[in-house]
C-alpha positions in Angstrom: -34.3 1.1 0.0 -36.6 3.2 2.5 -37.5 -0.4 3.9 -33.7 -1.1 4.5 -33.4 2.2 6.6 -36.6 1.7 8.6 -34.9 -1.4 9.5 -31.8 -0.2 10.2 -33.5 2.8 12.0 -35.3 -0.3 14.2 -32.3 -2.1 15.0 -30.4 1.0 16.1 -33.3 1.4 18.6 -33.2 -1.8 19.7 -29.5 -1.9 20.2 -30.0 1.6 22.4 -32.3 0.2 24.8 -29.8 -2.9 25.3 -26.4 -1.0 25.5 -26.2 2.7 27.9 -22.9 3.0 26.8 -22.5 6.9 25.6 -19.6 6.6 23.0 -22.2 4.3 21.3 -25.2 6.6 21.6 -23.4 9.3 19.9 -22.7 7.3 16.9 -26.8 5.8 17.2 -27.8 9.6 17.7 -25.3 10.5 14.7 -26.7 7.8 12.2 -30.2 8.4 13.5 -29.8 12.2 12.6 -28.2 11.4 9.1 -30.4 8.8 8.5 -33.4 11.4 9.0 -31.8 14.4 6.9 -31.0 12.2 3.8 -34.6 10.7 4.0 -35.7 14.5 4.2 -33.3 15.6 1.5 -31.6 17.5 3.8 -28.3 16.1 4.4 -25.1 18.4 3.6 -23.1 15.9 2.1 -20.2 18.6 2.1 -19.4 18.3 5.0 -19.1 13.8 5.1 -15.4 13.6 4.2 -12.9 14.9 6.4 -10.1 13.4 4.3 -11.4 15.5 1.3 -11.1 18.6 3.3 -7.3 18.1 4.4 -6.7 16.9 0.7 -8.0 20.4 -0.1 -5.8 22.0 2.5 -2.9 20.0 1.8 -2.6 21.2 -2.0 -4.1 24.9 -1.4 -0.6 25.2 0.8 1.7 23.7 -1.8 0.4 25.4 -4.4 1.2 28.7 -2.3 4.5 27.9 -2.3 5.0 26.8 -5.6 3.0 29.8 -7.3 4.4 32.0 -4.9 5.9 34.2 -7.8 2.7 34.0 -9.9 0.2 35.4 -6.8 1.3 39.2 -7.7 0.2 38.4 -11.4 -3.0 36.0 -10.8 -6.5 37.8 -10.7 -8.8 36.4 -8.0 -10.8 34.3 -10.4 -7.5 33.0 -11.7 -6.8 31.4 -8.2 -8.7 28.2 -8.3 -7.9 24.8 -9.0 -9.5 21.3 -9.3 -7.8 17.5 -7.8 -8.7 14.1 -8.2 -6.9 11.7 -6.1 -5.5 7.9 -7.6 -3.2 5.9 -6.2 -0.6 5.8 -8.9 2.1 3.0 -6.7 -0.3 0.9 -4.9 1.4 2.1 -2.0 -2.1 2.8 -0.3 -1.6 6.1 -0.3 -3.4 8.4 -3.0 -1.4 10.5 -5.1 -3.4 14.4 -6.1 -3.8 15.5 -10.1 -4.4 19.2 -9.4 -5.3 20.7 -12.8 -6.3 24.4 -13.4 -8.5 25.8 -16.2 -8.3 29.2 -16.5 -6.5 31.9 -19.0 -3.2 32.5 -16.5 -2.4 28.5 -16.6 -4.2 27.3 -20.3 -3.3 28.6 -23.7 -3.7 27.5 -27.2 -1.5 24.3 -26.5 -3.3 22.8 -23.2 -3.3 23.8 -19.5 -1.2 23.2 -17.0 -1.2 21.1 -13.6 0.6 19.0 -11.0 0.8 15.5 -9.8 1.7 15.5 -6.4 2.5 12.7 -3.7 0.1 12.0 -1.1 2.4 14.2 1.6 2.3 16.9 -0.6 5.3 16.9 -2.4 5.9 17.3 -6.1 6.2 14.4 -8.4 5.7 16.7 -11.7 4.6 20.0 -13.5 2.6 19.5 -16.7 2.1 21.5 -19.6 0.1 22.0 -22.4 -2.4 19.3 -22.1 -6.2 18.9 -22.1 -8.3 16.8 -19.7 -8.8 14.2 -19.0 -5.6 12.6 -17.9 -5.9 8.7 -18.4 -4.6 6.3 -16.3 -3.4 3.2 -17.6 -3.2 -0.7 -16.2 0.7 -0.4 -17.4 3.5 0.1 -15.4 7.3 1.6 -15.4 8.7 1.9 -11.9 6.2 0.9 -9.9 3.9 3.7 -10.8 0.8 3.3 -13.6 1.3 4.9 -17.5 -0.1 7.9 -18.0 -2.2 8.6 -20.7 -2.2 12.8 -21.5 -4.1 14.3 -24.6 -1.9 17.5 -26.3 -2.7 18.6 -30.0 -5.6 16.4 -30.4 -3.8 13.3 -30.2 -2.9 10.9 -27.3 0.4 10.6 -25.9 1.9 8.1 -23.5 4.2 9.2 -20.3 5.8 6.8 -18.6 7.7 7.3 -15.3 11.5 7.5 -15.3 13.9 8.4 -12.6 11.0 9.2 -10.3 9.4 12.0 -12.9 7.2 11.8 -15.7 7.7 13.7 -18.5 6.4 17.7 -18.0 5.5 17.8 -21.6 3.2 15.1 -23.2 3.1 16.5 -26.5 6.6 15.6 -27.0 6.4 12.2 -26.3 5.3 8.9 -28.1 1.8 9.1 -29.7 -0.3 6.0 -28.8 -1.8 4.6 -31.8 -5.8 3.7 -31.9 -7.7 4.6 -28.8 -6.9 5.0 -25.2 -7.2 1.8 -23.9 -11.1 1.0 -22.2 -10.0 -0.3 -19.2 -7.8 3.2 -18.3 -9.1 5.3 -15.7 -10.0 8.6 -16.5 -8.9 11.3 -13.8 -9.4 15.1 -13.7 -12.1 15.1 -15.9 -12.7 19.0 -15.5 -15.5 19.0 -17.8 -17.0 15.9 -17.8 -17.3 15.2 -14.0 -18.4 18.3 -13.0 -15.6 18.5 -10.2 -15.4 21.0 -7.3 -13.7 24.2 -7.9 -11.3 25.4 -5.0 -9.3 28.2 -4.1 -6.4 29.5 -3.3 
């Protein structure tokens, strides 16, 4: 590995010396300082992804709107929530689980969350489930099963007229295990997820 980037670290040189154009020195400087910070152990990898920051920005003003009537009622440390994007459609575009796992939105049944569309907009409200949400290789409508856990057992939500169901413990129990080639999402506890606010 450290011989790959002392050779990549050669070639960029090399590749300076041969081209003075200054769009492509600014990406050679950029690497060059990247490349020396990781090596250090230095590098803020916080601040890499651009897209992960207007994800973040994207669902902390939806969920302003849609919470607007909660805010007066939600404690500060009630006013976080966690996302994991997956593009339910294949439509290239990623869709957000936004979960929450705090006293105002969990009780004794579950927690609740969203799933919304890459733009921002709703596609459902959940209730009373527990993460992780599981998403299946099935498909109604174009968009993957869902897998939800509510009650200690597993249920199946399948979309229908452009909604899944809000309440998984309602609907049909799958029998056996969740299925190993699902994807797990919003694993709150498991993944160790970033916490955001609101």
């Amino acid at each position: 590995m450290k011989n790959g980037i002392l050779i990549l670290i050669a070639i960029l040189a090399l590749s300076s010396c041969q081209n003075k154009d200054n769009s492509k020195n600014i990406v050679k400087t950029i690497v060059q300082d990247t490349l020396s910070k990781t090596l250090g152990g230095t590098a803020d990898l916080s601040e890499v992804s651009e897209k992960n920051n207007k994800e973040v920005e994207l669902i902390r003003k939806q969920l302003l709107v849609l919470l607007k009537k909660d805010l007066p009622a939600m404690a500060k440390e009630d006013r976080f929530f966690y996302y994991e994007a997956f593009d339910l459609n294949n439509d290239k575009k990623e869709e957000y689980f936004v979960g929450f796992s705090n006293s105002y939105f969990c009780g004794s049944g579950g927690c609740s969350g969203y799933i919304l569309k890459n733009e921002g907009m709703v596609i459902n409200r959940f209730t009373v489930t527990d993460f992780p949400i599981y998403v299946t290789t099935s498909s109604n409508e174009k968009f993957y099963d869902l897998i939800f856990e509510s009650g200690g057992k597993f249920h199946l939500l399948k979309m229908k007229g452009g909604k899944y169901p809000s309440n998984p413990s309602v609907q049909e129990v799958i029998k056996g295990d969740v299925p190993k080639e699902s994807t797990k999402v919003l694993d709150i506890q498991g993944k160790k997820l970033e916490k955001y606010s609101f």
